[in-house]
ZALUMFI-221346 format. One record per residue: residue number from 1; y, x, z of N, C-alpha, C in turn. Coordinates in nm, 2 decimals, always signed. Each point is the difference from the previous one (the first is absolute). Example, Ala and Ser with C-alpha at 12.3 -4.5 7.8 and 13.67 -1.06 7.14 Angstrom:
NODE  1  -0.57  +1.32  +0.78  +0.12  -0.09  +0.00  +0.12  +0.09  +0.00;
NODE  2  +0.11  -0.04  -0.07  +0.11  +0.09  +0.00  +0.11  -0.08  +0.08;
END
This chain:
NODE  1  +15.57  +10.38  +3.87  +0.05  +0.14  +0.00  -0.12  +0.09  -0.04;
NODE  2  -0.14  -0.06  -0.02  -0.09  +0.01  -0.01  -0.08  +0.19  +0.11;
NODE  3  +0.06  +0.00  +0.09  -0.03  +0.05  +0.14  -0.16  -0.12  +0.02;
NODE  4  -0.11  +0.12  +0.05  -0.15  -0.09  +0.03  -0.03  +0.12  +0.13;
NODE  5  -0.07  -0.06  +0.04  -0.04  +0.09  +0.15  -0.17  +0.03  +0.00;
NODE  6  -0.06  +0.10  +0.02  -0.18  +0.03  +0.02  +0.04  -0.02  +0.13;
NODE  7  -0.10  -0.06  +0.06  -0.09  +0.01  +0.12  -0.08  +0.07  +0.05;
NODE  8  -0.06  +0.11  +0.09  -0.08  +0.04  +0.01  -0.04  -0.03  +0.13;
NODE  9  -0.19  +0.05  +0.06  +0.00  +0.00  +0.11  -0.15  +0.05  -0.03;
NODE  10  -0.04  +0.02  +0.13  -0.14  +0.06  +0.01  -0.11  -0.12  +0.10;
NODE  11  -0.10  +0.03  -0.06  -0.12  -0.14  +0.07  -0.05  +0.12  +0.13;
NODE  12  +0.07  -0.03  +0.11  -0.03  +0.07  +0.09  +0.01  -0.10  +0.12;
NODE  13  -0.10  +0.04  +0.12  +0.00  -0.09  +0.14  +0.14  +0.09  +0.09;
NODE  14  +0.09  -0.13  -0.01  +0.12  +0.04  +0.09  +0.05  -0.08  +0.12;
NODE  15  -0.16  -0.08  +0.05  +0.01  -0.04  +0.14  -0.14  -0.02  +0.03;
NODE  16  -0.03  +0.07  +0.15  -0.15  -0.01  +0.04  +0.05  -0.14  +0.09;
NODE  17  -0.12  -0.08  -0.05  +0.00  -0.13  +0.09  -0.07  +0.00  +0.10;
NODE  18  -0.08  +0.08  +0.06  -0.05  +0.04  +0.09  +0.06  +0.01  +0.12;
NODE  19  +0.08  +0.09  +0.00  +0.12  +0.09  +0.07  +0.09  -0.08  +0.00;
NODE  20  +0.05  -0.05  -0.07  +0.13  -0.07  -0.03  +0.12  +0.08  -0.09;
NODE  21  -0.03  +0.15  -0.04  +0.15  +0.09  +0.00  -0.02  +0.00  -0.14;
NODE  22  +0.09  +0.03  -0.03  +0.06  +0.07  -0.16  -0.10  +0.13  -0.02;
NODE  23  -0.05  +0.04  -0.12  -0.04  +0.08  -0.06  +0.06  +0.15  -0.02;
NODE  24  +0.04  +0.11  +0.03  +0.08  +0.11  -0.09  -0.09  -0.02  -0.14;
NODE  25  +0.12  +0.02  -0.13  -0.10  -0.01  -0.15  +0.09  +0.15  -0.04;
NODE  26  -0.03  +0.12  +0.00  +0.04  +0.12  -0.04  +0.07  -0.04  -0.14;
NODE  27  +0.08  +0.02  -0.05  +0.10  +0.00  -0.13  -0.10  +0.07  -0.10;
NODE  28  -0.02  -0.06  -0.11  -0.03  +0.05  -0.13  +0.10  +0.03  -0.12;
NODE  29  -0.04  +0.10  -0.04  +0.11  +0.05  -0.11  -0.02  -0.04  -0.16;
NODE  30  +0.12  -0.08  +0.00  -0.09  -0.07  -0.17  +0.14  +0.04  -0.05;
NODE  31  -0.03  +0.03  -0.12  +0.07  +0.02  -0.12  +0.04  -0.13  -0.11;
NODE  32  +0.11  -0.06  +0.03  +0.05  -0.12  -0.10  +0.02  +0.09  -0.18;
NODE  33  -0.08  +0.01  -0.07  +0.07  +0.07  -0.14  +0.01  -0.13  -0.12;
NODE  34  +0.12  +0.04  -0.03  +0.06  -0.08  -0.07  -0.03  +0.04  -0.20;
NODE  35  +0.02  -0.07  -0.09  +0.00  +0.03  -0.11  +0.11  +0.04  -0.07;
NODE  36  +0.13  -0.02  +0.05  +0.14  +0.04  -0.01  +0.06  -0.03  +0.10;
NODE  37  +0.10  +0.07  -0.02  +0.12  -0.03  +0.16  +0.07  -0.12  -0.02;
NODE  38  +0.03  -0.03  +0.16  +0.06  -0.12  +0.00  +0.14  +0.08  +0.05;
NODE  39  +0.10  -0.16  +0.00  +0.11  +0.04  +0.05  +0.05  +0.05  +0.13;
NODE  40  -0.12  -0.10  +0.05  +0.01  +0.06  +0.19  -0.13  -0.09  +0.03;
NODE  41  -0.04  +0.07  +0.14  -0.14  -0.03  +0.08  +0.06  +0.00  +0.16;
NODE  42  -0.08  -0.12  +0.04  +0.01  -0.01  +0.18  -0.13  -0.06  +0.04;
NODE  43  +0.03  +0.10  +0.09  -0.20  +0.03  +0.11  +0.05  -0.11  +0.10;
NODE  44  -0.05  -0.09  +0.05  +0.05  -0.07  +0.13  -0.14  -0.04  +0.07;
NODE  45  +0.01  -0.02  +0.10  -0.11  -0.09  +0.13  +0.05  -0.09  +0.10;
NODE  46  -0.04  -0.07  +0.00  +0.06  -0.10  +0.07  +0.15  -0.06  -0.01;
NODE  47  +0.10  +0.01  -0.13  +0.07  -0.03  -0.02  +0.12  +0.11  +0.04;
NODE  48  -0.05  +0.12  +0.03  +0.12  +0.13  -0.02  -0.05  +0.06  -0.07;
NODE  49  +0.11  +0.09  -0.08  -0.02  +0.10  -0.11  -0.05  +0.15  +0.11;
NODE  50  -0.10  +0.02  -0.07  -0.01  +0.14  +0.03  +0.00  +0.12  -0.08;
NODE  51  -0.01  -0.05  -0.14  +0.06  +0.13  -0.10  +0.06  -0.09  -0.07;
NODE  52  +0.04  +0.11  -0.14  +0.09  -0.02  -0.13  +0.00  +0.05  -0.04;
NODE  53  -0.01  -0.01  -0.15  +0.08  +0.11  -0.14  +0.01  -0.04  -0.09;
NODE  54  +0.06  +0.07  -0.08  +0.07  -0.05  -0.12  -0.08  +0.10  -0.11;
NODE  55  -0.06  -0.10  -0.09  -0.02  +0.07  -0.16  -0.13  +0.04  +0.05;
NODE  56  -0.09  -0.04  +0.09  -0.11  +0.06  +0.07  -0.13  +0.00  -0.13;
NODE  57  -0.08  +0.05  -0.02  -0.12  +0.04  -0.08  -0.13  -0.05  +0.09;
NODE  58  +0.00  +0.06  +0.09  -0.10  -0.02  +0.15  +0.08  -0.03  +0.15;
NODE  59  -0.05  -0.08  +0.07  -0.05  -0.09  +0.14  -0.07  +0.03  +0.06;
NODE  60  +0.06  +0.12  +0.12  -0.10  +0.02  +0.10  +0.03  -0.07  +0.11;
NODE  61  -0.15  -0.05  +0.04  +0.03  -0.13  +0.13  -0.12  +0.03  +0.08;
NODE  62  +0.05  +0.02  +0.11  -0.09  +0.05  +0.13  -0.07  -0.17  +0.03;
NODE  63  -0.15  +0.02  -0.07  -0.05  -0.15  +0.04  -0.07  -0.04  +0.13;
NODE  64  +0.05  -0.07  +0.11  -0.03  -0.02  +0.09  -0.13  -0.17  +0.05;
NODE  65  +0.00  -0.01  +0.07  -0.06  -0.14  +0.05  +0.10  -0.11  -0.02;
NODE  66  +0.12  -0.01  -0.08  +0.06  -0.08  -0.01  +0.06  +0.01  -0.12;
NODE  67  +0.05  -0.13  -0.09  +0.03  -0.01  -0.17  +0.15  +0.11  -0.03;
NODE  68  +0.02  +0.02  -0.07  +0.10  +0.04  -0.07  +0.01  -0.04  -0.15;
NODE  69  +0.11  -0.03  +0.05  +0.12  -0.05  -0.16  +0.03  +0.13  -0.08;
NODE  70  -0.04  +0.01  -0.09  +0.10  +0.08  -0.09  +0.12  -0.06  -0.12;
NODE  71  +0.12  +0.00  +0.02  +0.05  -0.11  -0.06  +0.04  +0.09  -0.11;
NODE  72  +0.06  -0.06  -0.12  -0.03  +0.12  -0.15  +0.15  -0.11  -0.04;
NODE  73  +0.10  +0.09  -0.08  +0.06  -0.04  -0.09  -0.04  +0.07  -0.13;
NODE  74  +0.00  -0.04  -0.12  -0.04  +0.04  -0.12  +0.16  +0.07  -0.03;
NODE  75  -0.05  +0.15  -0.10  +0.14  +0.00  -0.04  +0.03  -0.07  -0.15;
NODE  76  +0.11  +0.01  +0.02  +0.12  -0.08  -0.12  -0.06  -0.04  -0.16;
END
């Protein structure tokens, strides 16, 4: 279908072993820019969608302590 997905994530400490607890990692704001638009875009984390669009140019994704998918269809 030729649909390919980016991965993102940030090199950040998101468990003190010390303590034992989870980390808060504040969201960073990155800009996905594309070279042409695709047919449609999906933001996901952990296997739910949290955005979408269609014909998108740019991919904004709140980058957190954990990966994000951006899945891409190319258009036609």
């Amino acid at each position: 279908s030729g649909r390919f997905s980016l991965v993102l994530w940030r090199v950040v400490k998101v468990w003190d072993q010390n303590a034992r607890t989870p980390i808060d990692v504040a969201p960073l704001a990155v800009t996905v820019r594309l070279g042409q638009a695709l047919a449609s875009a999906e933001v996901r984390r952990r296997g739910a969608t949290i955005a979408t669009g269609t014909a998108p140019l740019e991919i904004p994704v709140a980058l957190g302590g954990e990966p994000i998918v951006v899945r891409m269809q190319p258009a036609a």
